[in-house]
C-alpha positions as CSV (number, residue, x, y, z in Angstrom):
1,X,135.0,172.3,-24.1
2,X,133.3,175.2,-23.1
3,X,129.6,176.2,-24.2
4,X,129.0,179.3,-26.1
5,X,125.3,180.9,-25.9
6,X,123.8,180.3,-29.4
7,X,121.6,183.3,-28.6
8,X,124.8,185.6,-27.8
9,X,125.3,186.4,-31.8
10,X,122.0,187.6,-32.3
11,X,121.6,190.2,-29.2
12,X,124.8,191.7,-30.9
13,X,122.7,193.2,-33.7
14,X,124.6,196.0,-35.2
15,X,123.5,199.2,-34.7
16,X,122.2,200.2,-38.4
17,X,120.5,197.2,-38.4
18,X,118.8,198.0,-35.0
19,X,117.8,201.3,-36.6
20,X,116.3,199.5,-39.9
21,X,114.2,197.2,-37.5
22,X,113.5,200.2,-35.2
23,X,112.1,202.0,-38.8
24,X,109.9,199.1,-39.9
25,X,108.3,198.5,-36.4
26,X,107.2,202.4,-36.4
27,X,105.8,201.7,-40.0
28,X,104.2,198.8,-39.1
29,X,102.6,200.5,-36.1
30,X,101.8,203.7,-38.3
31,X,99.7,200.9,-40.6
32,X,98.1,199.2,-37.9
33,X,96.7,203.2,-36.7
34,X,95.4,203.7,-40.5
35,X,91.8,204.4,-40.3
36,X,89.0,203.1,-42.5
37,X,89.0,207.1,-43.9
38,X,92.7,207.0,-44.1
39,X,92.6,204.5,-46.8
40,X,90.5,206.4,-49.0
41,X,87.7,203.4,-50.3
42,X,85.2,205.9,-49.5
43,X,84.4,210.0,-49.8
44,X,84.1,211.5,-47.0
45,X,80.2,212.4,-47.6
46,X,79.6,208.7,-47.5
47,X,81.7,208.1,-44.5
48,X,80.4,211.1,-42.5
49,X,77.3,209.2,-42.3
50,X,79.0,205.5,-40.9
51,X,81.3,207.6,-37.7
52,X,82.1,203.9,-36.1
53,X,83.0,202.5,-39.8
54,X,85.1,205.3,-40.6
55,X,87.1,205.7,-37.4
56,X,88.1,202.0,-37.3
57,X,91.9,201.2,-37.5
58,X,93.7,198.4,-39.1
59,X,94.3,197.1,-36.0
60,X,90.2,197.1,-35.5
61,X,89.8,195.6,-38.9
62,X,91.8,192.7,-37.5
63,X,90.6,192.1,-34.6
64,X,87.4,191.5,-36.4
65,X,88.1,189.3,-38.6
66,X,89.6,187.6,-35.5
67,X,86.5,188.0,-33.3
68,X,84.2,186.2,-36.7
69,X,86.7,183.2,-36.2
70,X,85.9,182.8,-32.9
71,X,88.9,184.4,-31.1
72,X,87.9,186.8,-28.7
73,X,89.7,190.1,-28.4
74,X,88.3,192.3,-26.3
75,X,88.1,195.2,-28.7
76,X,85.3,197.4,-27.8
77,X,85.0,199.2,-30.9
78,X,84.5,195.9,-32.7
79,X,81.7,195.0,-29.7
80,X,80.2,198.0,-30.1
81,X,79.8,197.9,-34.4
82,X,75.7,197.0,-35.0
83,X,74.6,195.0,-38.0
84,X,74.4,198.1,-39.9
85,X,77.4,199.2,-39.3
86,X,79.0,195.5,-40.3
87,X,76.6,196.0,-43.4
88,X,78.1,199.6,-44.3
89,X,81.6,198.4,-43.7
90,X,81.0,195.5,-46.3
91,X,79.2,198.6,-48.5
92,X,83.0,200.6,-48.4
93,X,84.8,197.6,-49.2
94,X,82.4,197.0,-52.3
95,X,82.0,199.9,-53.8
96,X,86.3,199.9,-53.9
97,X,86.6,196.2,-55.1
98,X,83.5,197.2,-57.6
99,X,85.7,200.6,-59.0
100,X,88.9,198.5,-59.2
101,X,87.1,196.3,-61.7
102,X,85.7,198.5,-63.6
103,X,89.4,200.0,-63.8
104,X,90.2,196.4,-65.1
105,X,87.8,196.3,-67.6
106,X,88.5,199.9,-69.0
107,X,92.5,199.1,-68.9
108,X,92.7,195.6,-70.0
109,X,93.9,194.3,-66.8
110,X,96.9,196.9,-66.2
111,X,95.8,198.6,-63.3
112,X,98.7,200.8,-61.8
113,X,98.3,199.5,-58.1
114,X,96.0,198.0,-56.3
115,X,97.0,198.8,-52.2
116,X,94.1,196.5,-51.2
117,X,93.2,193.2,-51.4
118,X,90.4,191.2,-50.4
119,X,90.4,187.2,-49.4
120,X,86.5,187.1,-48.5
121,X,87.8,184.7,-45.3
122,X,85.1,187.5,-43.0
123,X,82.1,188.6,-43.7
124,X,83.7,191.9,-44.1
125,X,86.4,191.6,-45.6
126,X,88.5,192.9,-42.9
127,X,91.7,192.1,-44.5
128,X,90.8,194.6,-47.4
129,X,92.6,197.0,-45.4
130,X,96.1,195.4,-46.1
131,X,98.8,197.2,-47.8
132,X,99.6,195.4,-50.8
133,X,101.9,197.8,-52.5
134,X,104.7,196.2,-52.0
135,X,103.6,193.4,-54.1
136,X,103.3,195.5,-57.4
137,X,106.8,194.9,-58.3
């Protein structure tokens, strides 16, 4: 009996489904880079005033919610964020959850898309930031 590497079949990926995995790591990459401005919660009057809120990526948002668990990550944007500027982060995220329900009250609950979400898990609501369209249908 000879043995066969159980890993062999799965290093022989095909080549359009390389490419599909290839396409959905450079998305996932682009959303990571997505800035707080990108995701329009904001104007850009309001976030002219906030440069360190505005400029933050995804990626940042993450790594502090990580960082108010108690995992460090090194991410000196996130070190260098004062209490104001954790305060007018938490301001950006309100005033979009606050619009979105005001949306839901004028609709009767049919809002088109909602392409964030919020699970209040950080103080500021870091997780906002994830893209949730692909949950509409």
């Amino acid at each position: 009996m000879t043995e066969s590497n159980p890993f062999k079949d799965l290093s022989a990926v095909p080549e359009t489904r390389s490419e599909d995995l290839q396409r959905a790591v450079n998305l996932r990459k682009e959303e990571q880079l997505r800035t707080v401005a990108d995701l329009g919660l904001a104007t850009p009057e309001q976030l002219e005033t906030m440069p360190k809120v505005r400029d933050l990526t995804v990626n940042d948002l993450n790594d502090l919610a990580a960082e108010f668990s108690g995992i460090p990550t090194g991410n000196r944007r996130v070190a260098d964020l004062s209490l104001d500027d954790l305060q007018n982060l938490e301001g950006v995220f309100f005033e979009f959850k606050r619009a979105v329900g005001k949306d839901l009250v004028t609709r009767g609950a049919a809002v088109s898309s909602v392409d964030v979400s919020c699970c209040c898990c950080t103080p500021c609501c870091s997780c906002a930031a994830a893209d949730m369209s692909h949950t509409g249908s």
